[in-house]
SERO-4910 file (N, C-alpha, C, O; in steps of 0.05 Angstrom, whole numbers):
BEGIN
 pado doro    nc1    nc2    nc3   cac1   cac2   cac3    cc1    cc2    cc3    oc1    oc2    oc3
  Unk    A   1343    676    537   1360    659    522   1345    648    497   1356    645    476
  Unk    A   1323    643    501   1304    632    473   1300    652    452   1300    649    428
  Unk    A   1296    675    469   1299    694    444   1332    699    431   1333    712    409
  Unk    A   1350    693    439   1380    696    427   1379    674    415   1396    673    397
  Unk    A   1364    650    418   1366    626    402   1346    630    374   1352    629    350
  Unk    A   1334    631    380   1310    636    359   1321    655    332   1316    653    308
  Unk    A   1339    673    345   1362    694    334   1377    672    310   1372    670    286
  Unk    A   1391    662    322   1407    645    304   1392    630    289   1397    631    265
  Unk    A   1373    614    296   1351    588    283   1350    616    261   1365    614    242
  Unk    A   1337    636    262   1326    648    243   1345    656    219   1337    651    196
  Unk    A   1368    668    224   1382    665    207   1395    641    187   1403    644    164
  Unk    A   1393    615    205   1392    585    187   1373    576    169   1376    562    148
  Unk    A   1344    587    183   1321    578    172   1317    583    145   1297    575    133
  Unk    A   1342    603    126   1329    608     92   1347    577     81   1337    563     64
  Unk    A   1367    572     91   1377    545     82   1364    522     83   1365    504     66
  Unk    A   1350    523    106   1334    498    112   1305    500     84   1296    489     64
  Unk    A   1302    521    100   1274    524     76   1279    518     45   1266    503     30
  Unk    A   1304    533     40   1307    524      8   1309    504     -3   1308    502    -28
  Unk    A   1313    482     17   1312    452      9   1281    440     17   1273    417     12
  Unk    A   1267    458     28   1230    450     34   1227    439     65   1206    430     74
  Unk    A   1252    442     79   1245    444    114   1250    465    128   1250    486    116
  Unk    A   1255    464    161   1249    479    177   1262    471    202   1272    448    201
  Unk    A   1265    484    223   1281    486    242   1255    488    271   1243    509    266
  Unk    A   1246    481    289   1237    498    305   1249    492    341   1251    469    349
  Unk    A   1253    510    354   1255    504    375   1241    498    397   1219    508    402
  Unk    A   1253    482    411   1231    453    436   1230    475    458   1214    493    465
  Unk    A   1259    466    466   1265    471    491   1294    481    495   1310    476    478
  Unk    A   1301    495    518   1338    507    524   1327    502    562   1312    513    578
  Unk    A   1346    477    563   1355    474    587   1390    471    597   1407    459    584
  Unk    A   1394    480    613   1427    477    623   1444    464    603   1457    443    605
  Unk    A   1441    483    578   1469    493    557   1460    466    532   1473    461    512
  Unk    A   1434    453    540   1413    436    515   1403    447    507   1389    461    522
  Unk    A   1400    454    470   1375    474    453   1369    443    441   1383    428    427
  Unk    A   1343    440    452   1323    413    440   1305    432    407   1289    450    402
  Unk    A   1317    419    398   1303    427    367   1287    401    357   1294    378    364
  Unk    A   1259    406    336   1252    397    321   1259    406    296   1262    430    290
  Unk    A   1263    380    275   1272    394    247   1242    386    234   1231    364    237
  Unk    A   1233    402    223   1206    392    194   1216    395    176   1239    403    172
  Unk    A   1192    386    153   1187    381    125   1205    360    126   1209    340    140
  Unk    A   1221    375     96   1241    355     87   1259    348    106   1261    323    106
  Unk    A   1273    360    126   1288    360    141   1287    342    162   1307    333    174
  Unk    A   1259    334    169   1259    308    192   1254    286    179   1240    271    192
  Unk    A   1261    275    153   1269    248    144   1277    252    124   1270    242    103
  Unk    A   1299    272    128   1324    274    103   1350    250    106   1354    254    130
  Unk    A   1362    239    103   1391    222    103   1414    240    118   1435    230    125
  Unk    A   1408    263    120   1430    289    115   1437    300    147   1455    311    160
  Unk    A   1402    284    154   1392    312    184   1412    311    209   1414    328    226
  Unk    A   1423    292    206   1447    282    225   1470    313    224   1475    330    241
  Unk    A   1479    309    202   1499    324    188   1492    358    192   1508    375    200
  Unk    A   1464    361    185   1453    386    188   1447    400    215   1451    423    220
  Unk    A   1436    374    236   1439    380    258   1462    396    270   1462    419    276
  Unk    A   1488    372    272   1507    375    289   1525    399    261   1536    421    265
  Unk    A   1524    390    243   1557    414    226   1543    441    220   1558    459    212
  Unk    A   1514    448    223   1502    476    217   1493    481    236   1508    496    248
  Unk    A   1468    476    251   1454    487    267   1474    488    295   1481    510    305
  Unk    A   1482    467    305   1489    466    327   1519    482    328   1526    496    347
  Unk    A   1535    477    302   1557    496    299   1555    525    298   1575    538    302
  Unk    A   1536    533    295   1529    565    285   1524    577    320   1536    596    331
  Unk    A   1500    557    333   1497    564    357   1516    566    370   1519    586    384
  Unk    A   1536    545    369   1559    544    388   1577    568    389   1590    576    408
  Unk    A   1577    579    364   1597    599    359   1577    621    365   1591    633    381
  Unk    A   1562    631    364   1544    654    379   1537    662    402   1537    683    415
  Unk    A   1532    639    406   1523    635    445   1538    620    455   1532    596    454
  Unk    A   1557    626    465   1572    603    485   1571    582    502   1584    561    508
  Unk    A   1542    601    509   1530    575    537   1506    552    523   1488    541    536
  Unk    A   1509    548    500   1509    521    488   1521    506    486   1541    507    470
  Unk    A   1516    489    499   1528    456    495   1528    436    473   1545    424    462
  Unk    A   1505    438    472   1503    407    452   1475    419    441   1462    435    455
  Unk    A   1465    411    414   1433    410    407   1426    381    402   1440    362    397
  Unk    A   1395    383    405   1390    352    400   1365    354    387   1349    372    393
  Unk    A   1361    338    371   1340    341    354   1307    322    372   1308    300    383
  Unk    A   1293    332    369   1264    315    393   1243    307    366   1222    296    370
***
């Protein structure tokens, strides 16, 4: 499963980057992908927004057996 996640993170990761952050993954426990965001991205105003309407939207629609992401 981390590697099907990592799948998706990677395809997000040129968006993130082009604003000067980064995506990385914690942990995937029972249908939780625990993400860290860097750079710009872990004290952007936005990361809320970026979390839940991109990353966690993209996962959701790829892998099913995601639940929720949460940022650590």
């Amino acid at each position: 499963m981390r590697r099907k996640i990592n799948a998706v993170l990677d395809e997000i990761r040129p968006y993130l980057q082009s604003d000067g952050g980064d995506v990385t993954l914690v942990d995937y426990v029972d249908g939780e992908v625990k993400v860290r965001l860097i750079g710009a991205c872990s004290g952007c105003p936005s990361s809320t927004a970026t979390l839940k309407n991109g990353i966690e939207r993209r996962l959701k629609e790829a892998l099913p057996e995601v639940e929720i992401v949460t940022s650590v």
